[in-house]
C-alpha beads as a LAMMPS data file, in Angstrom:
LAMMPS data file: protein, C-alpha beads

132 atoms
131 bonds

1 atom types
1 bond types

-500.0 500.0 xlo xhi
-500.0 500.0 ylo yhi
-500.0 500.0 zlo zhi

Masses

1 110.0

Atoms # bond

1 1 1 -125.925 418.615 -223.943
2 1 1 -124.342 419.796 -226.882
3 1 1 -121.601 418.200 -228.924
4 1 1 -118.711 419.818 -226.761
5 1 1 -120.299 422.129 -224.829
6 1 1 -119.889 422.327 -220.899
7 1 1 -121.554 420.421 -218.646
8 1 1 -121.357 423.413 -216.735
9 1 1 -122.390 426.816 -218.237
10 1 1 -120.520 429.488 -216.485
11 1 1 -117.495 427.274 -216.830
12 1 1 -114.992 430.078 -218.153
13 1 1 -114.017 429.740 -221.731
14 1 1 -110.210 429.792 -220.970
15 1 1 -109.683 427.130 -218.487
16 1 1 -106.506 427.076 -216.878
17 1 1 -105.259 423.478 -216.423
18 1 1 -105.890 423.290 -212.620
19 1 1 -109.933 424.204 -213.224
20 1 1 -110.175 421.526 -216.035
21 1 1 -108.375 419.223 -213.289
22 1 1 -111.571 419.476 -211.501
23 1 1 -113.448 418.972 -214.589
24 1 1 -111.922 415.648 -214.647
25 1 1 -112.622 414.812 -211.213
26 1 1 -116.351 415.488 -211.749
27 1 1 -116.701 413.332 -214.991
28 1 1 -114.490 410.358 -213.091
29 1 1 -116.879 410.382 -210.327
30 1 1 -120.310 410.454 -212.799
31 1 1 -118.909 408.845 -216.327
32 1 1 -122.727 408.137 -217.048
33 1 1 -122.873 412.386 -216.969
34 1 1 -121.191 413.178 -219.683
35 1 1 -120.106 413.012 -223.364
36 1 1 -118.337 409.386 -224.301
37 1 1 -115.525 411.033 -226.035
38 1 1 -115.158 413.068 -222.924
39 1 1 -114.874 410.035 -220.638
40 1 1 -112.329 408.385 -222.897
41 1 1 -110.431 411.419 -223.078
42 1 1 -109.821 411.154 -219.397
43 1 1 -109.251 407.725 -218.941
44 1 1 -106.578 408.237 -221.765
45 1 1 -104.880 411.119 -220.464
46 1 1 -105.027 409.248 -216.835
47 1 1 -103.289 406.432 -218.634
48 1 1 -100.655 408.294 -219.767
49 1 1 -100.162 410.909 -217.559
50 1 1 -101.115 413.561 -219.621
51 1 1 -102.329 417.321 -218.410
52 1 1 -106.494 417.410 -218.876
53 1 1 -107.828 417.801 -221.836
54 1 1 -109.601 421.312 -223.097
55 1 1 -111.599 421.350 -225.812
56 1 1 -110.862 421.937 -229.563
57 1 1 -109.859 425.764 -229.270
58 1 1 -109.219 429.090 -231.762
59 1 1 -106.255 430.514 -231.434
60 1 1 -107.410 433.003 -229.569
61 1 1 -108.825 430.597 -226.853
62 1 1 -112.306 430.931 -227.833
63 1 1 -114.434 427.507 -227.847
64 1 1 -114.997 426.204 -230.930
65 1 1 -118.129 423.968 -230.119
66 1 1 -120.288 427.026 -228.680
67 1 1 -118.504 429.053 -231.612
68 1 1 -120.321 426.533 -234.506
69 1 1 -123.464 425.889 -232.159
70 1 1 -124.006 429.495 -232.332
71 1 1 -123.489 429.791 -236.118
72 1 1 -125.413 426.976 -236.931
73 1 1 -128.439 428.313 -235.364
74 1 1 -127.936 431.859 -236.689
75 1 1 -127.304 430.866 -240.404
76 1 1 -129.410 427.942 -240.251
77 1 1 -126.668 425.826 -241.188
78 1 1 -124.397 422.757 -240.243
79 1 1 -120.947 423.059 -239.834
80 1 1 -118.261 420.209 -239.783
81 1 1 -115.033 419.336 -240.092
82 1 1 -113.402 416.795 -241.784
83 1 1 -109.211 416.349 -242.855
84 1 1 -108.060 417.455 -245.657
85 1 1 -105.465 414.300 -246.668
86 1 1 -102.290 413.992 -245.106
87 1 1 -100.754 416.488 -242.488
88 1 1 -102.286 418.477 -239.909
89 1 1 -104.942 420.516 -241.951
90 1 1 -108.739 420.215 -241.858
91 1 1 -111.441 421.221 -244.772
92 1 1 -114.172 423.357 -243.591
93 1 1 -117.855 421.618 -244.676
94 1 1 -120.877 423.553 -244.476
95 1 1 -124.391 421.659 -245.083
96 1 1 -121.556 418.611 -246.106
97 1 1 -120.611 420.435 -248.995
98 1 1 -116.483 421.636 -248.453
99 1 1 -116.327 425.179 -248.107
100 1 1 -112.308 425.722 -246.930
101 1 1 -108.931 424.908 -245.531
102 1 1 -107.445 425.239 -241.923
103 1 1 -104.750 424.596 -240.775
104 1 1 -104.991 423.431 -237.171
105 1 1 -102.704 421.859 -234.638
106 1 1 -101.613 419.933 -231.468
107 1 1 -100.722 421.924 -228.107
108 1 1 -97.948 420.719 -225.386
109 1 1 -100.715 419.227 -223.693
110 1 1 -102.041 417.606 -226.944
111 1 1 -104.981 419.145 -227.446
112 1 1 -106.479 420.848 -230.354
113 1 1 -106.082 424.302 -231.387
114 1 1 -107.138 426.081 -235.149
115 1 1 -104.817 428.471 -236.284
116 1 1 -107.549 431.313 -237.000
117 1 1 -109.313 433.457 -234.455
118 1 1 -112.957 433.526 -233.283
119 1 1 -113.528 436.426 -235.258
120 1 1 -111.333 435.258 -238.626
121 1 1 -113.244 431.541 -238.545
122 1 1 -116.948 433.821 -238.113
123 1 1 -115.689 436.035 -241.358
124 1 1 -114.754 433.173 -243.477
125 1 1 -118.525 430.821 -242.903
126 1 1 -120.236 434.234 -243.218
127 1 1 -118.561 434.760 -246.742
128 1 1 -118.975 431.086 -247.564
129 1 1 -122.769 430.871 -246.531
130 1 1 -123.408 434.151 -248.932
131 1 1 -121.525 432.995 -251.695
132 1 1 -123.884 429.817 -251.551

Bonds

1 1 1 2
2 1 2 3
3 1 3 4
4 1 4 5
5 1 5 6
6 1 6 7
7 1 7 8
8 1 8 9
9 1 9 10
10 1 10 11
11 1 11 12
12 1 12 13
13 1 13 14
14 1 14 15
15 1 15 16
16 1 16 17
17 1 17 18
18 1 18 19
19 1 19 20
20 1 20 21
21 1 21 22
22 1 22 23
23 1 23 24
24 1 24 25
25 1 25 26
26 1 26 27
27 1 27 28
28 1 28 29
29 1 29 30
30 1 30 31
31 1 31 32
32 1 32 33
33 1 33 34
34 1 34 35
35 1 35 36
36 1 36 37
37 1 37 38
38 1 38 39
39 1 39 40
40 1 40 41
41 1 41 42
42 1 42 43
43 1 43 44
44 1 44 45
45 1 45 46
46 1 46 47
47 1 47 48
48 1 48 49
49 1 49 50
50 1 50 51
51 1 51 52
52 1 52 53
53 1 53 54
54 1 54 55
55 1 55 56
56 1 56 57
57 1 57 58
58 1 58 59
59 1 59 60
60 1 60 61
61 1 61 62
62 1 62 63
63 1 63 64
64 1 64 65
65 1 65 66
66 1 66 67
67 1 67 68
68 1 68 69
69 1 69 70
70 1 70 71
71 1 71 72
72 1 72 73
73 1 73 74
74 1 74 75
75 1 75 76
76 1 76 77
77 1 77 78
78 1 78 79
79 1 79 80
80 1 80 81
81 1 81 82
82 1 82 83
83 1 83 84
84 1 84 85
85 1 85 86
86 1 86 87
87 1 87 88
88 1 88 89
89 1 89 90
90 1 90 91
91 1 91 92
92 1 92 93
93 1 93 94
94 1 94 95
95 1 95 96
96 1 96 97
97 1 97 98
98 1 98 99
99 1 99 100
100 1 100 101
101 1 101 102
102 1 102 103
103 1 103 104
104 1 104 105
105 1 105 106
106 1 106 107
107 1 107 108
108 1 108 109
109 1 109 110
110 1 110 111
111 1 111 112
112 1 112 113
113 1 113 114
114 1 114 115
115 1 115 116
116 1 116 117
117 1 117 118
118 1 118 119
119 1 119 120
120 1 120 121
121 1 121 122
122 1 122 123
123 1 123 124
124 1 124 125
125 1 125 126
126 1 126 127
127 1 127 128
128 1 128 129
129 1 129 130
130 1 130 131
131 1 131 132
């Protein structure tokens, strides 16, 4: 399983709330299934009554874990994140080495959205990997 991918492919990229309820349902019924961060997310969100959690998200609504997997494997290349100091902004790495700023940030439900669409984030690693 990839690092945020879906344990279920033709899970819809744009989950509405009520379909990611279900999500939930599955991973509290087989924790052993599925990603530990996932697990913990819904124990936490249980916890505190929070809405389900979707994952990290462009601002467009594309997926940004099957967004990098796809990069990686057709630049040959690994993609991270890591913050950028204080605030709500993250540095770009590519093969560890920083390659830019975004600016990111926290939906109602308190999940994770980048401020830059599918198609803006592609442009910028594309220009970064061929100025390399």
């Amino acid at each position: 399983m990839g690092r945020d991918a879906p344990p279920d492919p033709a899970t819809d990229q744009q989950r509405s709330f009520e379909t990611a309820a279900r999500v939930h349902e599955r991973i509290r019924s087989d924790p052993s299934a599925y990603p530990a961060g996932w697990v913990e997310q819904v124990r936490f969100r249980d916890r505190y009554g929070l809405p389900p959690f979707r994952p990290p998200r462009f601002a467009d609504g594309a997926r940004v874990r099957e967004t990098l997997e796809r990069l990686e494997s057709e630049l040959g290349v690994e993609i991270g994140f890591a913050t950028a100091g204080g605030g709500e902004g993250w540095r770009v790495e590519i093969d560890r080495e920083p390659a830019f700023g975004i600016d990111r940030y926290r939906d109602d439900a308190a999940n994770t959205v980048i401020e830059l669409s599918e198609t803006a984030f592609v442009e910028r690693i594309e220009g970064a990997v061929s100025e390399r």
